[in-house]
Residue frames as qw, qx, qy, qz and C-alpha x, y, z in Angstrom:
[[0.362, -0.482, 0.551, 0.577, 0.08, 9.14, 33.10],
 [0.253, 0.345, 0.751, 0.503, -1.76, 7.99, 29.77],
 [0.337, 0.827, 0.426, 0.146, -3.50, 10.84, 29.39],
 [0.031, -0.851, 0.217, 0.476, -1.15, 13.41, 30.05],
 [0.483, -0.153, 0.685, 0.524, 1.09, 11.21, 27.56],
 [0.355, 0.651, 0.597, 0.306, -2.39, 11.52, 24.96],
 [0.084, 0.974, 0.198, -0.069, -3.07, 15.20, 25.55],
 [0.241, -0.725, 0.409, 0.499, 0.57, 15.98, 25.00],
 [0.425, 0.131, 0.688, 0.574, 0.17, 13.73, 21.39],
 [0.085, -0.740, -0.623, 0.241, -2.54, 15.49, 20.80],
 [0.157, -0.824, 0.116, 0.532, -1.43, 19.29, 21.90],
 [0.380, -0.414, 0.557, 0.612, 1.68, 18.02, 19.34],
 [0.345, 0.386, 0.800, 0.303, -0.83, 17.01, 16.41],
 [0.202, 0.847, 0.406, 0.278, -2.80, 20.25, 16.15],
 [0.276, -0.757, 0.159, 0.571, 0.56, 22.16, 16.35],
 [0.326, -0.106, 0.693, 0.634, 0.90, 21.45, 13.08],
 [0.253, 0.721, 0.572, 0.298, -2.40, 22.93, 11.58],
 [0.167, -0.161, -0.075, 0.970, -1.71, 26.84, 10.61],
 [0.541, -0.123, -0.208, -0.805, -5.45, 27.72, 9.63],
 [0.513, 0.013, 0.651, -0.559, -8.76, 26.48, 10.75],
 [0.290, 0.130, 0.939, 0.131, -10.00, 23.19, 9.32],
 [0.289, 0.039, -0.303, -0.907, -12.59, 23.51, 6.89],
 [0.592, -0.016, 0.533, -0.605, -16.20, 22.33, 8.18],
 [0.914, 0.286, 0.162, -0.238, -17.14, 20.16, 4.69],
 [0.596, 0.511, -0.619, 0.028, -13.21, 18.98, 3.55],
 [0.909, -0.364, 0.111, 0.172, -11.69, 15.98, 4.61],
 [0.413, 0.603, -0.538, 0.420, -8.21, 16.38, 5.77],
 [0.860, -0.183, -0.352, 0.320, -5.97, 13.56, 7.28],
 [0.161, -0.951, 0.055, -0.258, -4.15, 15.06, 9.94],
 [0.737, -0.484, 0.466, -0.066, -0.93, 14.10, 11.41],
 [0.276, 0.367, -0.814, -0.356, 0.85, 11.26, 10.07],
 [0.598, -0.111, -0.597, -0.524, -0.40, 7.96, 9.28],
 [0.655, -0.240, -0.697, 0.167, 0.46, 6.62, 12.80],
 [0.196, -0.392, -0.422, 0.794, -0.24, 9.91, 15.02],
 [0.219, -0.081, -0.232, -0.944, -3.22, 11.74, 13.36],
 [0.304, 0.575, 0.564, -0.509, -6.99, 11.99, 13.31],
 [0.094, 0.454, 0.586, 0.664, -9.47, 12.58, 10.26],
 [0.166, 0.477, 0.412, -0.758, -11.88, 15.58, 9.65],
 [0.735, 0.321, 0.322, -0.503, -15.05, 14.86, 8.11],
 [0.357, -0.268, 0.866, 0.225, -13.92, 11.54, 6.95],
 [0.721, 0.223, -0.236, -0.613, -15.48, 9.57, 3.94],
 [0.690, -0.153, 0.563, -0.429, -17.00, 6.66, 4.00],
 [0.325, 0.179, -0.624, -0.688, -16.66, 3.72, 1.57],
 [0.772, -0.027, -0.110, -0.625, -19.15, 2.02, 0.61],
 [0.481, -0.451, 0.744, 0.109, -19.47, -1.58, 1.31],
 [0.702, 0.264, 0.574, 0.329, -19.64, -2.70, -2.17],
 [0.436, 0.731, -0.014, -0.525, -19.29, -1.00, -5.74],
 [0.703, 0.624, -0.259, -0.221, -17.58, -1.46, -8.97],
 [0.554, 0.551, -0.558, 0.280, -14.95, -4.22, -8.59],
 [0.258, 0.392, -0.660, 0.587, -15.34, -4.33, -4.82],
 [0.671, -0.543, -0.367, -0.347, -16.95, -5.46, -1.84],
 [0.193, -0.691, 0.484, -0.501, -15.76, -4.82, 1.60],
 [0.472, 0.203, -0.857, -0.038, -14.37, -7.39, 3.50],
 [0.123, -0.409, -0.661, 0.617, -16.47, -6.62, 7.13],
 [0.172, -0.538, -0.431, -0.704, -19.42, -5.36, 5.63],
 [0.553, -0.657, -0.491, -0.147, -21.15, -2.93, 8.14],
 [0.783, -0.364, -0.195, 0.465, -17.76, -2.63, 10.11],
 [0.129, -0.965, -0.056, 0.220, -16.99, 1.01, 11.36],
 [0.418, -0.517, 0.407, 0.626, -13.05, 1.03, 9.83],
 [0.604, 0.607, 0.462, 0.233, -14.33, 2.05, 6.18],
 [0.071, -0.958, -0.158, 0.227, -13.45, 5.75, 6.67],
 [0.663, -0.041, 0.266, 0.699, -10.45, 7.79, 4.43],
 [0.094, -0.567, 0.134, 0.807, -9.55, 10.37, 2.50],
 [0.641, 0.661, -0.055, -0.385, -10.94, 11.39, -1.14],
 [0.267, 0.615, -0.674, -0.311, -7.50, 10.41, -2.51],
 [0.168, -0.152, 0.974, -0.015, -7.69, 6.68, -0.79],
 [0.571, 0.520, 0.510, -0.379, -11.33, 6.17, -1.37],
 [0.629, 0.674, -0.052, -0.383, -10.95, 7.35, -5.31],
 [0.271, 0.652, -0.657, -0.266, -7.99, 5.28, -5.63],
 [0.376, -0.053, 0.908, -0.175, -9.38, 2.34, -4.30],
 [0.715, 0.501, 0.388, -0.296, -12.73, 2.45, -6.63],
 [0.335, 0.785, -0.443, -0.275, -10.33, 3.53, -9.40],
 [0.118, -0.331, 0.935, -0.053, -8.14, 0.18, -9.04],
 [0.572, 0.172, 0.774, -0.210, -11.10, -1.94, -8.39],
 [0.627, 0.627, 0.320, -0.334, -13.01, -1.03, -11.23],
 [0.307, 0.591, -0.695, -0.270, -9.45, -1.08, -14.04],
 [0.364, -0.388, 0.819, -0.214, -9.39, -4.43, -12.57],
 [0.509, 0.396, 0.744, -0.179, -12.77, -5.82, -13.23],
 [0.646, 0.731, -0.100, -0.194, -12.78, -4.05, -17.10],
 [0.318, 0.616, -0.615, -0.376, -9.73, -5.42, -17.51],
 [0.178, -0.019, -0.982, -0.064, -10.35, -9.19, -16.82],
 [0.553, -0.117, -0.235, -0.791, -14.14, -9.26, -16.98],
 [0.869, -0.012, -0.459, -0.187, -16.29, -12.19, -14.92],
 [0.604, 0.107, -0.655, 0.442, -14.00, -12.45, -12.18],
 [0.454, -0.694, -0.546, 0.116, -14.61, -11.78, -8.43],
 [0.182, -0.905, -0.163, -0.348, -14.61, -8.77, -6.70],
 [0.381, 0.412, -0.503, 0.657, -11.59, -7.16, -5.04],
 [0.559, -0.672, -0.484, -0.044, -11.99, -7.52, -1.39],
 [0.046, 0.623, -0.279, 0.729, -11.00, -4.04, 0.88],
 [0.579, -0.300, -0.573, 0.497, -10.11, -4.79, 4.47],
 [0.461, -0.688, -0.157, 0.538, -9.29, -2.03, 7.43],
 [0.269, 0.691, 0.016, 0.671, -9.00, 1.57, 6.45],
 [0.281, 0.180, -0.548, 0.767, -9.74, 3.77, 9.18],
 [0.170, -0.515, -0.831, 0.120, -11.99, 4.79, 11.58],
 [0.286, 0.810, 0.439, 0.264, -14.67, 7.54, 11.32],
 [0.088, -0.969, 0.220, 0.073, -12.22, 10.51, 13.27],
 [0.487, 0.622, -0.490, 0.369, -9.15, 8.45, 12.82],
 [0.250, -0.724, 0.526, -0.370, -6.49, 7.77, 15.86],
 [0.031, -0.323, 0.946, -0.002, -6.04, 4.41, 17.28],
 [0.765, 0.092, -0.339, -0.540, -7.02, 1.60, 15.37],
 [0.907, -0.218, 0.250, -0.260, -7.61, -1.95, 17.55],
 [0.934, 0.143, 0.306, 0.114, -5.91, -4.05, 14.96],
 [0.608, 0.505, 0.022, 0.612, -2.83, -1.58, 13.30],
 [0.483, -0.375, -0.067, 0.789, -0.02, 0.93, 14.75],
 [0.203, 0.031, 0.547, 0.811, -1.18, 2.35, 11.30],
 [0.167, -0.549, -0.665, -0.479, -4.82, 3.57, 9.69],
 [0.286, -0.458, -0.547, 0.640, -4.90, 6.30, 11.78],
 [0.158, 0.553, -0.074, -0.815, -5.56, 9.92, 9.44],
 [0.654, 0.585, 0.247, -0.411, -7.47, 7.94, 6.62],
 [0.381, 0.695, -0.565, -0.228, -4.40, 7.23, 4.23],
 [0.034, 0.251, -0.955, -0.153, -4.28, 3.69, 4.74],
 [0.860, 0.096, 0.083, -0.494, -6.20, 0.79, 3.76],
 [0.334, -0.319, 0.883, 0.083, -5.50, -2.99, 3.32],
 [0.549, 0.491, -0.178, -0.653, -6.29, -4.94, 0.23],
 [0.814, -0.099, 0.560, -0.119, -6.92, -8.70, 0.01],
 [0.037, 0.417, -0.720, -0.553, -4.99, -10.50, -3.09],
 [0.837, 0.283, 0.003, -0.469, -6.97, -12.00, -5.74],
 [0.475, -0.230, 0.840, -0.125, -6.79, -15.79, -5.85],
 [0.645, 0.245, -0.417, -0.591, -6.99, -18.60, -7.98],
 [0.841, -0.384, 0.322, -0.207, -8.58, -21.83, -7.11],
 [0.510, -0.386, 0.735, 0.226, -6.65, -24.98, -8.08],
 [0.563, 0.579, 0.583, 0.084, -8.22, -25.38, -11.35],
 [0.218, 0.045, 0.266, 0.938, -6.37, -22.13, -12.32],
 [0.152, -0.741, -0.452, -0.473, -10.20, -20.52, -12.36],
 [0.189, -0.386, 0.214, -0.877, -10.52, -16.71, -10.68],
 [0.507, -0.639, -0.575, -0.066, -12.52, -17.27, -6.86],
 [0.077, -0.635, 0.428, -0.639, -12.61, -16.02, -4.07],
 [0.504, 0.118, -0.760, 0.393, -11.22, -16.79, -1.01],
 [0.564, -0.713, -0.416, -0.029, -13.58, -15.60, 1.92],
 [0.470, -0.864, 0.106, 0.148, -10.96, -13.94, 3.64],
 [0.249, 0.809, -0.524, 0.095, -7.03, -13.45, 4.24],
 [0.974, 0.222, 0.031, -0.003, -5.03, -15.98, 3.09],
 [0.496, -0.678, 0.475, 0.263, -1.14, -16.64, 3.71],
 [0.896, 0.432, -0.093, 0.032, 0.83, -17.23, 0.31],
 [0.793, -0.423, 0.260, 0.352, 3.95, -19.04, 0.16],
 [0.305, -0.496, 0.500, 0.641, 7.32, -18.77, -1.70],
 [0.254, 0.087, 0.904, 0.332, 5.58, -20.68, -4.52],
 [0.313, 0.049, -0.233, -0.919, 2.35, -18.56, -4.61],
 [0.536, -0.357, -0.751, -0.147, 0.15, -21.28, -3.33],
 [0.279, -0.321, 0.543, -0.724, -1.79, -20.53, 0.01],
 [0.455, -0.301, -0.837, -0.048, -4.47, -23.48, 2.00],
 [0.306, -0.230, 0.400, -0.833, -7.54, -22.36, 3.51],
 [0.821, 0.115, 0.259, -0.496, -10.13, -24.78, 4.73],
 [0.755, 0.047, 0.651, 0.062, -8.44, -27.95, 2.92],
 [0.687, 0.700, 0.184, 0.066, -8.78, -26.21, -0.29],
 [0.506, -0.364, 0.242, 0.744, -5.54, -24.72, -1.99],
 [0.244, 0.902, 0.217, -0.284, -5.29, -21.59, -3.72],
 [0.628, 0.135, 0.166, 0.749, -2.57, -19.44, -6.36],
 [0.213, -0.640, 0.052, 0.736, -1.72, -16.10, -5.71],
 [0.535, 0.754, 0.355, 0.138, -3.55, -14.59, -9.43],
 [0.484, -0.314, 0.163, 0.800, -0.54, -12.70, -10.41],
 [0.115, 0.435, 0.460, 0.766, -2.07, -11.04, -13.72],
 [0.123, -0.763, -0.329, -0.543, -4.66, -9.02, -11.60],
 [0.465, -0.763, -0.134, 0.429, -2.65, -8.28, -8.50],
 [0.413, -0.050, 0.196, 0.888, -0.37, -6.74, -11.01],
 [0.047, 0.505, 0.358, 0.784, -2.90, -4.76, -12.69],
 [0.480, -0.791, -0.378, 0.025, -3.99, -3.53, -9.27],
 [0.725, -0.295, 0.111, 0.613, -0.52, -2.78, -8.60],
 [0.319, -0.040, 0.265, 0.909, 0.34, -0.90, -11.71],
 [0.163, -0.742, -0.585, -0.285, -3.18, 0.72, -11.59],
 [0.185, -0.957, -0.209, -0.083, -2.22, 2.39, -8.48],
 [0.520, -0.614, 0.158, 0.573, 1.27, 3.67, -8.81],
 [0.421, 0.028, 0.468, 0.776, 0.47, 4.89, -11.97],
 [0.108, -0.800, -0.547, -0.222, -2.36, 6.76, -10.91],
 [0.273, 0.413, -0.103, 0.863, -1.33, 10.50, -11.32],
 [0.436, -0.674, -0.021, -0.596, -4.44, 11.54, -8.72],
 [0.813, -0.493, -0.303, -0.057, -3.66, 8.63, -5.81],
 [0.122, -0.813, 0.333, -0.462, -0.73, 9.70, -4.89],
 [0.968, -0.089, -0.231, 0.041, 0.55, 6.19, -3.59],
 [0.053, 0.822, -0.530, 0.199, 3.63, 6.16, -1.44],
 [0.166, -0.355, 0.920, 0.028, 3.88, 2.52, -0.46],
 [0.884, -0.086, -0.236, -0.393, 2.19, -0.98, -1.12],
 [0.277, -0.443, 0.804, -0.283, 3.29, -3.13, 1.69],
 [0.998, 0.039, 0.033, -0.043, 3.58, -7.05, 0.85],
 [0.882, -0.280, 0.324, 0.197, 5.82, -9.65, 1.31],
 [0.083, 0.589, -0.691, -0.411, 9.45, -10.05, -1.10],
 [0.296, 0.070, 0.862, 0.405, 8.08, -13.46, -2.32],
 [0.336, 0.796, 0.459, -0.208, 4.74, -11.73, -3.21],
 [0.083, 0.871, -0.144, -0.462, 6.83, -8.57, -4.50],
 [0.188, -0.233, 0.852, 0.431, 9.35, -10.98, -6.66],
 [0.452, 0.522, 0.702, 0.174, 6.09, -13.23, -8.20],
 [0.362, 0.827, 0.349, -0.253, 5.06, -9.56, -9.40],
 [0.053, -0.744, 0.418, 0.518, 8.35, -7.75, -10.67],
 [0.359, -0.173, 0.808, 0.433, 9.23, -11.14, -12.60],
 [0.389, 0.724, 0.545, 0.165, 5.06, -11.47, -14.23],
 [0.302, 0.917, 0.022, -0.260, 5.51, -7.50, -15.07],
 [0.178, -0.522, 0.603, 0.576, 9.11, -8.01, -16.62],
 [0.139, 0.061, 0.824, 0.545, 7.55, -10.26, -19.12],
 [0.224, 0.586, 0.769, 0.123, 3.99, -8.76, -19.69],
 [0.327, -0.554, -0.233, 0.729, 4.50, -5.07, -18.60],
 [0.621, 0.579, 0.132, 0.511, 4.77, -2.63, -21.96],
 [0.241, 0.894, 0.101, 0.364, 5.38, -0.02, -19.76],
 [0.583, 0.060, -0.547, 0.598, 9.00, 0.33, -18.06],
 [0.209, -0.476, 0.119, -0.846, 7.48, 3.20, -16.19],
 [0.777, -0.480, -0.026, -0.407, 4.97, 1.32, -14.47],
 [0.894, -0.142, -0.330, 0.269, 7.90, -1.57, -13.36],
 [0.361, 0.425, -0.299, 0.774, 10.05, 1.21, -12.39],
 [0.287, -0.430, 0.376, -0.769, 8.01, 2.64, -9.82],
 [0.914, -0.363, -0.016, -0.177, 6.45, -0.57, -8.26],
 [0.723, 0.111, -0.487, 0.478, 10.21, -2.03, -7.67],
 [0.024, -0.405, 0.319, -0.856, 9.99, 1.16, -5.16],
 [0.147, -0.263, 0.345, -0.889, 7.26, 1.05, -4.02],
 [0.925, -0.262, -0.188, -0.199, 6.12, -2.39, -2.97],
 [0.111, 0.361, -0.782, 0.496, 8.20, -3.24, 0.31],
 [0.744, -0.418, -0.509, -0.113, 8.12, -5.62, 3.04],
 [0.195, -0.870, 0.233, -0.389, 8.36, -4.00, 6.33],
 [0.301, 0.412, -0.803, 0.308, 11.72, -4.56, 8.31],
 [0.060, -0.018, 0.843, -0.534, 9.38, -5.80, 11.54],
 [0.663, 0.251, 0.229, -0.667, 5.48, -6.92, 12.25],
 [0.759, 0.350, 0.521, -0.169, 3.46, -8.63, 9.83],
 [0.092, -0.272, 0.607, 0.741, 5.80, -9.11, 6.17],
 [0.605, 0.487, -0.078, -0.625, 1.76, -8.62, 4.35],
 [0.015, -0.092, 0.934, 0.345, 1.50, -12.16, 2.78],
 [0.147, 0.505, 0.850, 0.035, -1.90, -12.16, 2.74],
 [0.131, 0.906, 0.403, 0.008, -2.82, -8.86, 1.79],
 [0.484, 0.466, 0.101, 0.734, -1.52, -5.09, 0.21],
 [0.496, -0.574, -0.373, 0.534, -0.94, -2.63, 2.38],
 [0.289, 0.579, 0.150, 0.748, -1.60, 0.96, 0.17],
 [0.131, -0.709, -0.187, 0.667, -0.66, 4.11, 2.22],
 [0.355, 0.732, 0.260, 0.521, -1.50, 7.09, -0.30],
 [0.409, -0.180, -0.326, 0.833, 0.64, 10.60, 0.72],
 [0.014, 0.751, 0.411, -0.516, -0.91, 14.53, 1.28],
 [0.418, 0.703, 0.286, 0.500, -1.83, 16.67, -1.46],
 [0.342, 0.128, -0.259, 0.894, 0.10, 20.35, -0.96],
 [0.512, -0.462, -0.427, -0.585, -3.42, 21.51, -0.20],
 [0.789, -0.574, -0.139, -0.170, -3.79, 19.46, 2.89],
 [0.664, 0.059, -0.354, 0.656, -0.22, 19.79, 3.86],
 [0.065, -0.257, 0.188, -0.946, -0.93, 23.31, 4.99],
 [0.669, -0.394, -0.355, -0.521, -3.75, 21.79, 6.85],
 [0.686, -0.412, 0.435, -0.413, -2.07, 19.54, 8.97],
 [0.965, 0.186, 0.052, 0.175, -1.41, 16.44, 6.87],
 [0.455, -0.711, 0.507, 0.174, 2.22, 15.70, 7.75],
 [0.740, 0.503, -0.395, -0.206, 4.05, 14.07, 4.16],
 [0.587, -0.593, 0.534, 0.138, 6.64, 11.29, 5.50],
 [0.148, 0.551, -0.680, -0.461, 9.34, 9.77, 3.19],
 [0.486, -0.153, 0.347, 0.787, 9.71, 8.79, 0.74],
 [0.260, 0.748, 0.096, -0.604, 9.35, 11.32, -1.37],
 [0.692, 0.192, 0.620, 0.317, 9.05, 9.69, -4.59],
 [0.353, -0.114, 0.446, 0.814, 10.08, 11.48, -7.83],
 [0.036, 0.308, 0.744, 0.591, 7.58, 11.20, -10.16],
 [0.048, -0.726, -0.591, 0.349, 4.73, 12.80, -7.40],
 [0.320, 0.756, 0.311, 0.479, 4.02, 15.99, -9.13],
 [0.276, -0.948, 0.122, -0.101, 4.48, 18.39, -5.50],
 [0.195, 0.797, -0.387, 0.420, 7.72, 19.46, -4.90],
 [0.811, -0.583, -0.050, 0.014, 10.08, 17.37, -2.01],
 [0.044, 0.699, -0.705, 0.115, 13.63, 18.26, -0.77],
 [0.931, -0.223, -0.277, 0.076, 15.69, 15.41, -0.07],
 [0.496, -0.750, 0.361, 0.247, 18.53, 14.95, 2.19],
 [0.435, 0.665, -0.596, -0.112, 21.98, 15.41, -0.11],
 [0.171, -0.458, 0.857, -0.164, 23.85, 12.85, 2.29],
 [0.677, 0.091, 0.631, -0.369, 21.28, 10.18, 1.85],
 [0.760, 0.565, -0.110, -0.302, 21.73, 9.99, -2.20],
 [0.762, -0.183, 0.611, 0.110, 22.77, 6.70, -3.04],
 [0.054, 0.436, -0.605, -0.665, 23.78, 5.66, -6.43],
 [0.872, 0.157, 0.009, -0.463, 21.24, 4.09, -9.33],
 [0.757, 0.082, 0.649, -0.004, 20.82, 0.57, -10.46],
 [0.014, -0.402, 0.785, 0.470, 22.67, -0.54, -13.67],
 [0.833, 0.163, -0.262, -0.459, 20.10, -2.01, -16.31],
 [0.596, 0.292, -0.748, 0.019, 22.32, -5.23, -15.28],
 [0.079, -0.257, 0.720, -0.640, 22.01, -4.95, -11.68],
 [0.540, 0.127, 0.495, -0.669, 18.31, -4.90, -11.96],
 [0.828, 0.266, -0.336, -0.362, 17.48, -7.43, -14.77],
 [0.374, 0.255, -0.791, 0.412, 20.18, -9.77, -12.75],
 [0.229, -0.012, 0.575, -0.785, 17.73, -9.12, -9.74],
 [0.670, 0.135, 0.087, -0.725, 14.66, -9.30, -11.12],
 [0.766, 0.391, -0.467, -0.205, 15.25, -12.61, -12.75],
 [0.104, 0.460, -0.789, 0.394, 17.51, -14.12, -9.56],
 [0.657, -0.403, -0.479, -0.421, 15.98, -16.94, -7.99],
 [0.444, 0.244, -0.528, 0.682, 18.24, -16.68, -5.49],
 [0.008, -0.088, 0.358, -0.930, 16.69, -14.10, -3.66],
 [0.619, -0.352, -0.524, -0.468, 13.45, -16.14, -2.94],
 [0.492, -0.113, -0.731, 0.459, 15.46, -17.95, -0.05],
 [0.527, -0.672, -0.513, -0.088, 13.66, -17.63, 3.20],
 [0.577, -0.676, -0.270, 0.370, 14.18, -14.63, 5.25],
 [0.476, -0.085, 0.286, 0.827, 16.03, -12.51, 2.73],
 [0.191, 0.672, 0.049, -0.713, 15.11, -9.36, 1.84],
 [0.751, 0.481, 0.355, 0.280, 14.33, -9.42, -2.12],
 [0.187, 0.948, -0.236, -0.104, 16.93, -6.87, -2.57],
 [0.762, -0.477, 0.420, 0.126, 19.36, -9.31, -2.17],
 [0.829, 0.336, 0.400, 0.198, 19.59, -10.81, -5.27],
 [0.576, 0.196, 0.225, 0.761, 22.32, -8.70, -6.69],
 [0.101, -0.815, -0.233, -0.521, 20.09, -5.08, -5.85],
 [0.542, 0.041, -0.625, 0.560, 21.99, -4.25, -2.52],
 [0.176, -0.807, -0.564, -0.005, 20.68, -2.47, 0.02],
 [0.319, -0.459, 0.096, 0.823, 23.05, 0.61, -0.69],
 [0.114, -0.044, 0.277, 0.953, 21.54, 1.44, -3.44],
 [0.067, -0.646, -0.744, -0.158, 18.01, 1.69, -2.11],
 [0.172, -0.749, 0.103, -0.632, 16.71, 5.10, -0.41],
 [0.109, 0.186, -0.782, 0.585, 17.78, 5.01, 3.06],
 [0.547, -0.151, 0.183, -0.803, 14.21, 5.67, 4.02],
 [0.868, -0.068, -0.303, -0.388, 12.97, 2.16, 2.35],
 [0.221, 0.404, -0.713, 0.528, 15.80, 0.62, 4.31],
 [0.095, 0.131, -0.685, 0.710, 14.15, 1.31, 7.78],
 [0.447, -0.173, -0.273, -0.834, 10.63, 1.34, 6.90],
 [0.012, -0.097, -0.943, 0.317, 8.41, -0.50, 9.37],
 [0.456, -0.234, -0.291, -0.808, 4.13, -0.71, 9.35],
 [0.247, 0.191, 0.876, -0.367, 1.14, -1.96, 10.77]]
């Protein structure tokens, strides 16, 4: 019964390529949780800004877009706060893709998972050795030691890649108290409303599973290129991407009021345990339906 069940996902996956695959491009196939890569790339385990977090370990494997937007991030990072440690990259995918051991997700090369940078109790940049649970407060304890959740360079990681025009970003899963510490540091350091505008989108914490306190969860989407390949786009279908996306009419919600969302952003309310951070005065009518229902691994 499991294989007819595979060979019928399968069959269903390469109904969706209308031409034959080219032998030296990589293209994600599928979506992020039913696909397969073809001729995947590898990152490296170290370079500018980064060092893998399982050096050696076979899930390294993505697309160009995740791979260049991950070195891209690291390396803004480490020019902009100089001296500090090295972003640490978890679980992408493996080298063909399909099911990955440890995620529902990282299946077609478009995801990857990205440890938060930490400070020690001394307020000095370290690193933490691994993944690390922060609380409401932005404080996490590993080994006896206690840590702070480095807001200034998860943000500039943050607004690094959702303001990269080439990565194509369509979520960063983490937590609502993680997603609040950032919205509130970028309201007061930010200059650019652009970049706060599209991270309120597009950092969620998924309705079920693991709510990503210890790490970012970037899914980048398919260039129009590798759509006609086989890469399947799922929602949302954020504005500002450059390709073309219909939405459903019935699904358009009204916007946030410059009050609604400075009344939000600024609510401490909506820290309380178990609450969605939309709470605070951002309801969850006027999100996209899509971010609504979103779930990951």
């Amino acid at each position: 019964m499991v294989r007819i069940l595979t060979a019928v996902a399968i069959t269903a996956i390469c109904a969706c390529v209308s031409k034959p695959l080219p032998a030296d491009q990589t293209i994600s196939i599928g979506t992020t949780d039913q696909g397969y890569l073809h001729h995947a790339i590898p990152l490296p385990d170290r370079g500018e800004g980064y060092r893998r977090l399982r050096p050696g370990e076979e899930t390294r494997y993505g697309t160009a877009t995740l791979i260049e937007a991950i070195e891209h991030a690291a390396r803004a990072v480490t020019e902009a706060f100089p001296g500090g440690y090295p972003l640490r990259v978890g679980d992408l995918s493996s080298r063909r893709g399909g099911v990955h051991e440890r995620h529902q997700s990282h299946r077609s090369g478009r995801d990857a998972d990205l440890v938060f940078y930490a400070r020690d109790a001394g307020g000095m940049a370290t690193q933490s050795g691994g993944l690390m649970r922060f609380d409401r407060y932005g404080l996490a304890v590993r080994r006896d030691r206690v840590f702070s959740f480095d807001e200034a360079r998860n943000w500039h990681l943050v607004r690094t890649l959702v303001m990269d025009p080439q990565a194509r970003v369509k979520w960063l899963f983490s937590s609502n108290d993680i997603k609040a510490r950032l919205l509130r540091y970028a309201a007061r350091h930010e200059p650019s409303p652009q970049a706060v505008f599209r991270a309120t989108w597009v950092l969620h914490q998924p309705g079920r599973g693991d709510p990503h306190a210890d790490h970012f969860h970037v899914r980048v989407g398919c260039g129009a290129a590798e759509r006609t390949l086989g890469c399947q786009e799922q929602a949302p279908f954020w504005p500002w991407l450059s390709d073309p996306a219909s939405k459903e009419e019935d699904r358009a919600r009204a916007a946030a009021s410059d009050p609604q969302l400075v009344g939000w952003l600024f609510a401490e309310e909506h820290l309380d345990q178990g609450r969605h951070v939309s709470g605070g005065g951002f309801g969850i009518a006027l999100q996209p339906a899509a971010i609504a229902r979103r779930d990951v691994d």
